[in-house]
Structure formats: structure tokens, C-alpha cells
C-alpha positions in Angstrom: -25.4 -8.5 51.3 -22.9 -10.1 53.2 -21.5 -12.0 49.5 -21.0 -8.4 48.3 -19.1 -7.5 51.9 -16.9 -10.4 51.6 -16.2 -10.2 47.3 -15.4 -6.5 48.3 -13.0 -6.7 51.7 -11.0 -9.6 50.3 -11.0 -8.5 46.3 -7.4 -8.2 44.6 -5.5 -6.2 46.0 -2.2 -4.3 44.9 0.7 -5.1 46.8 2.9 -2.8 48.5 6.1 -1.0 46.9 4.6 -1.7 43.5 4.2 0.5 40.1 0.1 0.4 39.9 0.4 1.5 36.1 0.0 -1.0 33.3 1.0 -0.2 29.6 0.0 -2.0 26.3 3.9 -2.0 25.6 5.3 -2.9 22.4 2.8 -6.0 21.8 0.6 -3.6 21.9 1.9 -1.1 19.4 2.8 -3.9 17.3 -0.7 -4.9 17.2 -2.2 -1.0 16.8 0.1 -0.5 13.9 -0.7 -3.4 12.2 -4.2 -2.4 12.8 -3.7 0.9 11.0 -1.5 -0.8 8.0 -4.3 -3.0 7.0 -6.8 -0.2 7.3 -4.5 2.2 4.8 -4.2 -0.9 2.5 -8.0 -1.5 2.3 -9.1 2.4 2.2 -6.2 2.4 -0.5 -7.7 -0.5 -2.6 -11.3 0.9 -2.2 -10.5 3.9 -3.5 -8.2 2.3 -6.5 -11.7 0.0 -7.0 -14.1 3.2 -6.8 -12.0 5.4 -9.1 -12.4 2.3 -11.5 -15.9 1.6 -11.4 -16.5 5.6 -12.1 -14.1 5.4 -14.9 -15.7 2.3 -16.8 -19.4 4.0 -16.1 -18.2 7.0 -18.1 -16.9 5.1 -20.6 -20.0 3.1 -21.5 -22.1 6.3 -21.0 -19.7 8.0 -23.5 -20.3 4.8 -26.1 -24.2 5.2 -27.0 -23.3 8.8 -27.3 -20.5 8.2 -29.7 -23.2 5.3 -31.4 -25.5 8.1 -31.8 -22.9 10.6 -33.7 -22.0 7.6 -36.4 -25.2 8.1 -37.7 -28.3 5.8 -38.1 -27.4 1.5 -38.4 -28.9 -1.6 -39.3 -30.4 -3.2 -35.7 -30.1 -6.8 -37.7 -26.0 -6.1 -37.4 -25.9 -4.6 -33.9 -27.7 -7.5 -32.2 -30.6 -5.6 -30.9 -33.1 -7.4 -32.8 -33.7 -9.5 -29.8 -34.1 -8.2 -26.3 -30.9 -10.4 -25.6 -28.7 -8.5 -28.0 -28.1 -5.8 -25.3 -27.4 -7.9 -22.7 -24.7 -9.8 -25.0 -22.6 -6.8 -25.8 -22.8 -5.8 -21.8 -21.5 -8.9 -20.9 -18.8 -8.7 -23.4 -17.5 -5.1 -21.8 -17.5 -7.1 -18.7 -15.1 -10.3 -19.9 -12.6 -7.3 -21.4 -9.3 -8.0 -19.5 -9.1 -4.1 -17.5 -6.0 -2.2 -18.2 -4.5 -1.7 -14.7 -2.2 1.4 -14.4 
């Protein structure tokens, strides 16, 4: 008991005649707005990534449909006589250079 007597009677203390306020000052704002840039930029680039990613599902949901309204093909020249065929042409979309606008 007496430790916490004596770390509490001669603790830091404020002087006299000083201001007891303490700002962040412009380091501080410096610091919060970079903060803030960096979050805009990422929520900016997640949503540009997002958008994307829907975009390119649509499109290869939208190709078996269009496959289907050509009519009936030979398997032997689509590559799906093996189970690997598939896979092929899906890696393929994925090696396309994307068209960034």
C-alpha cells in the first residue's frame, strides 16, 4: 500500500501557468489524411476489381448459352472429349490480356 501512496503523491505533475491541453497538430492531420487517402484508393480499386470479376462471370455464363443457340457440334473439335478439354479452354479465358477501360 504504501508503493501505491508514494507512485500516486509524487506522480507527474503539471506545472503551474501552463496550457494542460494537448493537440495531435498538423503531424497528426498529416498522418489521419494520409490514412483516409489510402483507404479511398483501396475501396476505389476493390470496387474497380469487384465490378470486373462480375463482368467476366457474366460473360462466360453468357458463352455456353450462346454455344447452345449455334446448334448441336462435334465434341472431337471442341476438346471435350477428354475431361481436360474444359479445363483447357478455362484456362485460356484466363491468359486473355483484360481490356481495362
Amino acid at each position: 500500500m504504501t508503493i501505491a501512496a508514494f507512485i500516486l503523491n509524487n506522480g507527474p505533475s503539471i506545472p503551474q501557468g501552463e496550457d494542460e491541453s494537448v493537440t495531435a497538430g498538423v503531424g497528426g492531420f498529416i498522418v489521419l489524411f494520409l490514412l483516409g487517402l489510402a483507404l479511398y484508393l483501396l475501396m476505389r480499386n476493390m470496387n474497380a476489381r469487384l465490378r470486373r470479376m462480375r463482368w467476366r462471370a457474366e460473360q462466360e455464363d453468357a458463352e455456353p448459352a450462346e454455344q447452345e443457340d449455334a446448334g448441336p457440334r462435334d465434341a472431337m473439335s471442341e476438346g471435350d472429349a477428354t475431361p481436360h478439354g474444359a479445363a483447357a479452354r478455362s484456362q485460356d479465358r484466363r491468359d486473355r490480356p483484360v481490356d481495362r477501360q
